[in-house]
C-alpha positions as CSV (number, residue, x, y, z in Angstrom):
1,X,100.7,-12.9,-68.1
2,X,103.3,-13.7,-65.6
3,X,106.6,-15.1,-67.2
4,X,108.6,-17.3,-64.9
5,X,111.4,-16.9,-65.4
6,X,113.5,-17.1,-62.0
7,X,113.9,-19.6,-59.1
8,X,111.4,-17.7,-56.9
9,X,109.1,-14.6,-57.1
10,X,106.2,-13.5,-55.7
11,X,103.5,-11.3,-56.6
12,X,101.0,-9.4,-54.8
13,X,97.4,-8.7,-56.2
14,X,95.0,-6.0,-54.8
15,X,91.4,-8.0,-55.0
16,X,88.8,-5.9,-54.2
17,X,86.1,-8.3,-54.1
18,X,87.2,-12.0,-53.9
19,X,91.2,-13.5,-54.0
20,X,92.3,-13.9,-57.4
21,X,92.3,-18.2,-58.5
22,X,95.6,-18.5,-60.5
23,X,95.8,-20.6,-63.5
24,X,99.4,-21.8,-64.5
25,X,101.1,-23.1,-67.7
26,X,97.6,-21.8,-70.1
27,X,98.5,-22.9,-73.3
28,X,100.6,-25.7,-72.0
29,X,103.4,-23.7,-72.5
30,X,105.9,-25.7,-70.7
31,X,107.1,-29.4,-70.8
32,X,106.5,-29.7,-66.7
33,X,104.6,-31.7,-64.2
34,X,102.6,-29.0,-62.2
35,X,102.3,-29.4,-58.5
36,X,99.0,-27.9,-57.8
37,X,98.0,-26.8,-53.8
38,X,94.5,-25.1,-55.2
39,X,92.0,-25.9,-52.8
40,X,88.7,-27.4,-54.1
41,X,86.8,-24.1,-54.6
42,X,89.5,-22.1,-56.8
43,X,89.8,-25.6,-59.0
44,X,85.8,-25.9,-59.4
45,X,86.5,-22.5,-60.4
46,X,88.9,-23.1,-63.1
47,X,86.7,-25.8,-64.1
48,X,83.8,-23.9,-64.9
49,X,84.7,-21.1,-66.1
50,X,88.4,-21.5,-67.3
51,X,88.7,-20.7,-71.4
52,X,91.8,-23.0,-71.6
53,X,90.8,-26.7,-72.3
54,X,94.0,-28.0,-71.4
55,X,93.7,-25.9,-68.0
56,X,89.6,-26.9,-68.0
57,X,91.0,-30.5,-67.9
58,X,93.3,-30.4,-65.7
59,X,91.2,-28.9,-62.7
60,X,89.1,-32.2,-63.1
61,X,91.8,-34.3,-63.2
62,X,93.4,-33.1,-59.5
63,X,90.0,-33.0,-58.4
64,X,89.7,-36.6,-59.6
65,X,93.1,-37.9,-58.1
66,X,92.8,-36.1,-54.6
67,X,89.7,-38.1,-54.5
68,X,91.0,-41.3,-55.3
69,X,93.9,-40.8,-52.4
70,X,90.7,-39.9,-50.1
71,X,88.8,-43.4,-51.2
72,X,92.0,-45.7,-50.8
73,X,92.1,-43.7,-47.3
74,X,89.0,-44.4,-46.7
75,X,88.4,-40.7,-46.0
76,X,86.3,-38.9,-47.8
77,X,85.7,-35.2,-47.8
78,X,82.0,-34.3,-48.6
79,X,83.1,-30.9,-50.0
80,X,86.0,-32.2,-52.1
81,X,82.9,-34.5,-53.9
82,X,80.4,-31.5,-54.3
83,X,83.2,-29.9,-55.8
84,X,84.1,-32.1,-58.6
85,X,80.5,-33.2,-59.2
86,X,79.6,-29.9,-59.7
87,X,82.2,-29.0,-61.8
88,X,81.6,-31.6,-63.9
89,X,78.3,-30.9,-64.8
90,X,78.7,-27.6,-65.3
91,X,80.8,-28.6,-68.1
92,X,78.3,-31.2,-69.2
93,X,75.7,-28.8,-69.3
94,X,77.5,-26.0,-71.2
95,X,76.4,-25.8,-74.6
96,X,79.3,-24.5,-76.3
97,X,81.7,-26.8,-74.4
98,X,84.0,-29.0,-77.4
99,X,82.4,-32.7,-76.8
100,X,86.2,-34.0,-77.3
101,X,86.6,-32.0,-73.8
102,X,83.4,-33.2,-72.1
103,X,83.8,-36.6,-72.9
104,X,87.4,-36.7,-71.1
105,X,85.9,-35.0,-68.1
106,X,83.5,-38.1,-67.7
107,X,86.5,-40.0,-68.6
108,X,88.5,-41.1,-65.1
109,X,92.0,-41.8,-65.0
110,X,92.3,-45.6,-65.7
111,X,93.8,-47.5,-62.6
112,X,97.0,-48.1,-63.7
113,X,97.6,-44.0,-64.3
114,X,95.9,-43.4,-60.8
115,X,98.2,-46.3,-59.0
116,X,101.2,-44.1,-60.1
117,X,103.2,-42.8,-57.2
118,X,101.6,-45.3,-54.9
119,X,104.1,-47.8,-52.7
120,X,103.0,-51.4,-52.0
121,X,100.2,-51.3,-54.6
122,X,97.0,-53.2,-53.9
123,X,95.2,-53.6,-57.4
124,X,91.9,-54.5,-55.7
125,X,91.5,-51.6,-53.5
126,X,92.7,-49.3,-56.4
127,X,90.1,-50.6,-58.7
128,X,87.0,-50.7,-55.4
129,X,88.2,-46.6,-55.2
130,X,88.3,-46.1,-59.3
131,X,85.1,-47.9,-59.5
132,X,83.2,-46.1,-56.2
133,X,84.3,-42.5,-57.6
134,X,82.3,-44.0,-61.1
135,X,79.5,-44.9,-59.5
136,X,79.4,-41.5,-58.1
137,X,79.4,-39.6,-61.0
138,X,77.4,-41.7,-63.1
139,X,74.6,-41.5,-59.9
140,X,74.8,-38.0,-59.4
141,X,74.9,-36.8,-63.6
142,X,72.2,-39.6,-64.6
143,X,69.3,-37.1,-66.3
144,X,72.0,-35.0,-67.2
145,X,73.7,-38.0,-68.9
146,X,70.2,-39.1,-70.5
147,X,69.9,-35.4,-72.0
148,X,73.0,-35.3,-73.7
149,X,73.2,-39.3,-75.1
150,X,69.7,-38.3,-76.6
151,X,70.4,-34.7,-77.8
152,X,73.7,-36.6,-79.8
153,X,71.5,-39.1,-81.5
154,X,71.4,-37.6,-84.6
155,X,75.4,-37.9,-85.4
156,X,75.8,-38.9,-88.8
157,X,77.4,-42.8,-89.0
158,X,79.7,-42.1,-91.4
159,X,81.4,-39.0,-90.9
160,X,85.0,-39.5,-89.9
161,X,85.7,-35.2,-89.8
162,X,87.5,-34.8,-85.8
163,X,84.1,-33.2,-84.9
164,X,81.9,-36.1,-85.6
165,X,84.2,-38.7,-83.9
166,X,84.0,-36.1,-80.7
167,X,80.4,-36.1,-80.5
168,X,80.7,-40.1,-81.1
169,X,83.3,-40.9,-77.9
170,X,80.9,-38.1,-75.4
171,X,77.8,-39.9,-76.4
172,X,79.3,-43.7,-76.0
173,X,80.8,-42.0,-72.6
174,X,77.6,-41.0,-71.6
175,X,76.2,-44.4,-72.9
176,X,78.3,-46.0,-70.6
177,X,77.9,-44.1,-67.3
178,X,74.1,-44.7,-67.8
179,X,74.7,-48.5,-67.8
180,X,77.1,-47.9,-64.8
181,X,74.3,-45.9,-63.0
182,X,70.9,-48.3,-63.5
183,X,70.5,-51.8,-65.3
184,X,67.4,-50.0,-67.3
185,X,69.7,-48.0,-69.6
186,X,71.1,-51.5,-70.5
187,X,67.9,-50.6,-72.7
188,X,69.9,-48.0,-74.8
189,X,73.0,-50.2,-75.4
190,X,71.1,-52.9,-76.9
191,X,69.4,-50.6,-79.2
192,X,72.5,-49.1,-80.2
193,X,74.4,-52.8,-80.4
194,X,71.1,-53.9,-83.0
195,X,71.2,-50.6,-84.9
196,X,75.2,-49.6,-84.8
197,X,76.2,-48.5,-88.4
198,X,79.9,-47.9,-87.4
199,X,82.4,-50.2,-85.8
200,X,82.6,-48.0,-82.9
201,X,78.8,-47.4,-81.4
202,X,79.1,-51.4,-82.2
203,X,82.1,-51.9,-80.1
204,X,80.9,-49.5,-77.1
205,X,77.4,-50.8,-77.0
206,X,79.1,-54.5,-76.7
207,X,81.3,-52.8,-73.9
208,X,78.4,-51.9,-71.8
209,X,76.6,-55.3,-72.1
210,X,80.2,-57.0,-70.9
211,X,80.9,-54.7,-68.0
212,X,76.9,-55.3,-66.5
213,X,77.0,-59.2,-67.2
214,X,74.1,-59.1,-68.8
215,X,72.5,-62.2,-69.9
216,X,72.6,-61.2,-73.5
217,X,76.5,-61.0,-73.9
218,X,77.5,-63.7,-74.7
219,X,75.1,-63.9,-78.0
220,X,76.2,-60.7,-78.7
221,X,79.9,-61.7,-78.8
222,X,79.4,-64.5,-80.7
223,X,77.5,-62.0,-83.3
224,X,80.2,-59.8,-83.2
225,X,82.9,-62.6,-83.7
226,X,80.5,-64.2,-86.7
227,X,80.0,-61.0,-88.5
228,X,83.7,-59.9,-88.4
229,X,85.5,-63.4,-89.0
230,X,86.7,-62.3,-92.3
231,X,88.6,-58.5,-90.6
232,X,91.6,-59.3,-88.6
233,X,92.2,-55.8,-87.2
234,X,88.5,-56.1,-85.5
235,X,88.4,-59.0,-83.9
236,X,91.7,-58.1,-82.6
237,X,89.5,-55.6,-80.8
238,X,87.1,-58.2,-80.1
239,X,89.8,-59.9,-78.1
240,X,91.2,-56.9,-76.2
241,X,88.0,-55.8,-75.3
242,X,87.0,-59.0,-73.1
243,X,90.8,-59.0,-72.2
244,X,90.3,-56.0,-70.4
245,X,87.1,-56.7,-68.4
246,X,87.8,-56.4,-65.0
247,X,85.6,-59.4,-63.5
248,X,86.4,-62.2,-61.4
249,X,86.7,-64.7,-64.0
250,X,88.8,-62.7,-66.0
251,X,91.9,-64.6,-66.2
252,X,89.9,-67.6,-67.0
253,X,88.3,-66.0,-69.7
254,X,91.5,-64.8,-71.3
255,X,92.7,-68.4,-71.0
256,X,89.9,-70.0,-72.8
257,X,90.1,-67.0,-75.5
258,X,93.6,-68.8,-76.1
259,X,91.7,-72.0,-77.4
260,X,89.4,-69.6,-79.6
261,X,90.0,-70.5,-83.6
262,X,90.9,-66.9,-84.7
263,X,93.8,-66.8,-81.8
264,X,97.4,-67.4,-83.4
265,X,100.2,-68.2,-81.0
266,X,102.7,-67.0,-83.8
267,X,100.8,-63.7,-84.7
268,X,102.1,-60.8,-82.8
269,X,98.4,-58.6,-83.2
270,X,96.8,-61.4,-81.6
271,X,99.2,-62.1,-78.8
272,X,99.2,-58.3,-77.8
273,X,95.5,-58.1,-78.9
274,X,94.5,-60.9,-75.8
275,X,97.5,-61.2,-73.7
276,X,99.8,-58.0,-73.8
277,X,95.9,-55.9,-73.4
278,X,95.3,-58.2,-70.5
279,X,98.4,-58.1,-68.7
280,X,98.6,-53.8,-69.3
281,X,95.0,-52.8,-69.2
282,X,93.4,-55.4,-66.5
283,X,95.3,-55.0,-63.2
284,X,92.3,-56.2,-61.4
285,X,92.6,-59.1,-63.3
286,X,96.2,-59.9,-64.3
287,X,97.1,-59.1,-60.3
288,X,94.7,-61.3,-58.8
289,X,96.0,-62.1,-55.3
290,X,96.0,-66.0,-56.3
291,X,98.3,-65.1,-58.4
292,X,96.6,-67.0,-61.5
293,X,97.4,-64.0,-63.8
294,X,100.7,-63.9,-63.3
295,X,101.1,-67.9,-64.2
296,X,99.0,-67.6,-67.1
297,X,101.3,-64.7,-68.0
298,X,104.7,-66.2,-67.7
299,X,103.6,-69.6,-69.6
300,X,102.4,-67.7,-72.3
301,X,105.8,-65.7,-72.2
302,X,107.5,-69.1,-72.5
303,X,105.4,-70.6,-74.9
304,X,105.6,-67.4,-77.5
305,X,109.5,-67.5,-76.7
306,X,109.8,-70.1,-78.9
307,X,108.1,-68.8,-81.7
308,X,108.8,-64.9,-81.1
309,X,111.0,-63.7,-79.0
310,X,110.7,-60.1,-79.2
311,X,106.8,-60.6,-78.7
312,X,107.9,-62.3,-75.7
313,X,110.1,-59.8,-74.4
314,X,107.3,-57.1,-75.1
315,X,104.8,-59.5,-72.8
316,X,107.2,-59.9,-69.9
317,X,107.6,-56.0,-69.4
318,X,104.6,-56.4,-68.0
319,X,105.9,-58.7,-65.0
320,X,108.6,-55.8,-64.6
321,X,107.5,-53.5,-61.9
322,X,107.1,-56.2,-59.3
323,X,109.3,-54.2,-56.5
324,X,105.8,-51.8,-56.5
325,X,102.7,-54.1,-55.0
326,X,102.3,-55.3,-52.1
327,X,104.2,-58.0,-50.4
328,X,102.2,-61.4,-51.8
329,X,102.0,-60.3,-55.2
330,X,105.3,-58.9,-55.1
331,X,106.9,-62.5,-54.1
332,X,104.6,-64.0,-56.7
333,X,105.9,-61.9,-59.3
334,X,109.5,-62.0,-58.8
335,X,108.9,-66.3,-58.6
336,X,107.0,-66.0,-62.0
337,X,110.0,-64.1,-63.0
338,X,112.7,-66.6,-61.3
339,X,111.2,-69.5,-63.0
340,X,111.0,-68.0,-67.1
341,X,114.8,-67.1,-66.3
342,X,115.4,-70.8,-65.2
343,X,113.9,-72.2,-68.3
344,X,116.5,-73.3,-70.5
345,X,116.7,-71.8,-74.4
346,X,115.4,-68.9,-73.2
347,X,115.7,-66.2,-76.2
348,X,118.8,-63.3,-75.4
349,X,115.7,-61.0,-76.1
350,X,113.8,-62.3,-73.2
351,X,116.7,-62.9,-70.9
352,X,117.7,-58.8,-71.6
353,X,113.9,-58.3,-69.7
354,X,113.9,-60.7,-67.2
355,X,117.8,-59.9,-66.2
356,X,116.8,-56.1,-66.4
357,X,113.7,-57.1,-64.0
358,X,115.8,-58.7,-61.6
359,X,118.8,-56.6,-61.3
């Protein structure tokens, strides 16, 4: 163990065979953002065979990112790919590997974490690079995927223990990379949505039929919606999750959800169910270069302004970091801001954002 403890050191190690692959902060034993300069090999290294899941992780995750950078680029490094694949299914093929840890390996960064540190954001070419590096992996890791979903079958329905929920997020994840990587294993989700005996295997199975389009999703929401209509809390979830499908019509759809009988202008869960989940979790969709997200956005602002002004002022946080995108849907978001501020009664809670937004 090296401590460091000083501004600068160095150390020198005598490796008789191959150079030694460092690997910092195991135990995560500091509260620091590491900087890492490891070239592909030492992290596919740290990937496989690294004992620290927090370390394991984290190799994945700056293969993941240096990827992404390469995609928006358009400049992709064969060997930075074979790299992370591989790594990846090492991990997916180790037996004694924690499923909790697995499944957040086939889990990528969502687009709002990768766009951090970008200038002039482009939402659509950050969701075509997310999206690409999915396909990848869920091309490459298909009959390695198929194994695992099927060997995890047999997880009991109701067991809640940490364990069991593990084993239940790596087998949806795997789930959904199947659907990702051939409409056939649309097969498998619509076995699991008919025979789901927990609220989660329903919920992911519904996911997967969303996210291909498939003919049968609509029926299935309206199951969904039917069989829950008497449970809040889930068809809160109900709402977020076709909130935060990422499709061309997706402002449209959050729009009409509006209209939808179990929708309450005056009910907080519902507002940030549909329209906060929307706005946060769809930047495909809520930055849509006709700037239709961001009007559907701001009216909604006003309107809940009326009735709730600290819902309000939680909705238009997400019009805040405007100065970030690109130039059109900067403009359009600073105008959407402009014009709430120029309503009059506007609440002193909503004013405190949109002043904060402007200054």
């Amino acid at each position: 163990m090296i401590v460091l403890d000083r501004e600068e050191a160095t150390w020198t190690f005598e490796a008789r065979e191959a150079a030694p692959v460092v690997s910092l902060l195991r135990g995560y034993s500091a509260p620091v953002r590491l900087v890492q300069t490891a070239d592909p090999s030492d992290l596919a290294v740290l990937a496989r065979h690294e004992d620290d899941g927090f370390n394991r992780w984290l190799a994945i995750d700056t293969l993941v990112r240096r990827l992404f950078a390469d995609a928006l680029a358009g400049d992709p490094r064969p060997a930075l790919y074979e790299a992370w694949l591989d790594a990846v299914a090492g991990i997916l093929d180790d037996a004694l590997a924690d499923p909790a840890l697995i499944a957040e390996v086939l889990t990528l960064p969502d687009e709002t974490t990768l766009s951090e540190g970008l200038q002039r954001i482009d939402p659509e070419a950050v969701h075509a690079a997310r999206s690409q590096l999915e396909a990848r992996l869920a091309a490459a890791l298909e009959p390695r995927l198929a194994a695992r979903h099927a060997a995890l079958a047999t997880i009991a329905a109701a067991a809640v223990d940490p364990a069991s929920q593990a084993r239940r997020r790596l087998r949806n994840r795997c789930l959904a990379l199947l659907a990702r990587a051939a409409p056939a294993h649309l097969e498998l989700a619509r076995s699991q949505w008919q025979r789901a005996a927990n609220l989660t295997d329903r919920l992911a199975a519904l996911a997967c039929l969303l996210q291909a389009q498939a003919a049968d999703a609509p029926a299935a929401l309206d199951a969904f919606a039917l069989r829950h209509a008497d449970r809040p809390l889930v068809i809160d979830k109900w709402f977020s999750l076709q909130a935060t499908i990422a499709h061309d019509d997706a402002v449209e759809r959050v729009a009409a959800l509006t209209a939808h009988p179990a929708f309450r202008w005056e009910n907080p869960n519902k507002v940030y169910a549909l329209l906060l989940a929307f706005a946060l979790r769809n930047p495909r969709g809520f930055h849509r270069v006709d700037g239709a997200g961001y009007h559907l956005i701001a009216e909604s602002i006003a309107r809940v302004d009326a009735l709730t002004p600290q819902v309000a002022a939680r909705l238009a946080t997400s019009l805040g970091g405007w100065r970030r995108y690109e130039p059109v849907r900067r403009a359009q978001m600073r105008h959407a801001i402009e014009r709430l501020r120029a309503r009059p009664h506007v609440s002193a809670d909503l004013s405190d954002i949109l002043d904060r937004s402007l200054a």
